[in-house]
N, C-alpha and C positions, 0 to 999 in steps of 0.2 A: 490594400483598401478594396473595399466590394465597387461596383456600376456608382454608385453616390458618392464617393470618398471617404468612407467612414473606415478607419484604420484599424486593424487587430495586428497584438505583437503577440507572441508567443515563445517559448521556451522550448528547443527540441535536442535531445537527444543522440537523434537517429539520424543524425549529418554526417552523408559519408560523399568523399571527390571520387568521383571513378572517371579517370581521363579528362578530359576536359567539360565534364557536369557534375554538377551536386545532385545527390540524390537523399530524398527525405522521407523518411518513413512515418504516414500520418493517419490520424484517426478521423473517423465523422465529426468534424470540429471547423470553428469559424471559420479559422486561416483556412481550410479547405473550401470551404462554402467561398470568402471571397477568392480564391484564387480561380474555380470556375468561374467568375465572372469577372474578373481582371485578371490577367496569368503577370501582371509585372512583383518584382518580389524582393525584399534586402535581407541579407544577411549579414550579421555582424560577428565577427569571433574574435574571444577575448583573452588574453593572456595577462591577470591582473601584476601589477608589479608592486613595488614598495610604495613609491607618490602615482599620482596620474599619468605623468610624465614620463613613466617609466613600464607605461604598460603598453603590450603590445598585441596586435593584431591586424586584422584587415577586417574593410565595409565592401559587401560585394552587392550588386545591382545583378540580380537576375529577373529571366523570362524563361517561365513555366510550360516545356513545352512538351510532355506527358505526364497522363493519372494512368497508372496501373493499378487494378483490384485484382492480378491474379500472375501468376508468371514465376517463375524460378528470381527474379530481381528481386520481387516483394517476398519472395520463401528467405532470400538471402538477409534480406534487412531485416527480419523476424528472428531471425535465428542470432545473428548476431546482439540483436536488443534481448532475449532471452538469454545470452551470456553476460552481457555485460549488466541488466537493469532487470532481470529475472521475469520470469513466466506470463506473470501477469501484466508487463511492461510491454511484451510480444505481443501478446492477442487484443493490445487498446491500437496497433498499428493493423489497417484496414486497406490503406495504399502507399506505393510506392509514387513520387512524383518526382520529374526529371526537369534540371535547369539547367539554360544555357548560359553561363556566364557574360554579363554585355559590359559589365564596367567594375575598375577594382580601386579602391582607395585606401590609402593606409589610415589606421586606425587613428592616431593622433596624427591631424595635416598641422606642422609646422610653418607651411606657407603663412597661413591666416594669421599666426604670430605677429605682432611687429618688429621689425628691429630694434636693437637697444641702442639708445643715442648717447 
């Protein structure tokens, strides 16, 4: 969400863990715009299953705490987006941006279930 709360989701590709951050490779786009001015940020990753219930992943809560426009980081996440999502996929990534991971939930919380009586 930008300074106001107005929320952008977006769809990224270029989501790679290197040690304890994520790191995202991103273009001149909303989620950039708001994350200079709120660096807080979620990530969800999904692994679809057969029912709902059977699908898996993690909801991660980060904080944005570099933009790189230049660097061997951001040559690397380019190059890998150019193998995997081709050429033109490479050159719409403009920065590398770096998260510290603050909170992890699993994907489906079971707690919020109720028990069965």
């Amino acid at each position: 969400a930008d300074q106001q709360g107005n929320p952008n989701l977006a769809i990224f590709g270029s989501t790679q863990l290197k040690g304890e951050q994520i790191v995202i490779g991103m273009g001149n786009n909303r989620s950039l715009e708001n994350l200079q001015q709120n660096p807080q940020a979620t990530l969800m990753v999904v692994i679809p299953g057969t029912s709902i219930l059977s699908f898996q992943g993690i909801r991660l809560y980060l904080h944005c705490k570099k933009i790189e426009d230049s660097g061997p980081l951001l040559d690397e996440i380019r190059t890998a987006a150019s193998i995997h999502a081709g050429k033109a996929a490479a050159r719409m990534i403009q920065q590398v941006l770096c998260f510290d991971i603050i909170k992890s939930r699993d994907l489906i919380d079971m707690s919020a279930i109720p028990a069965a009586k």
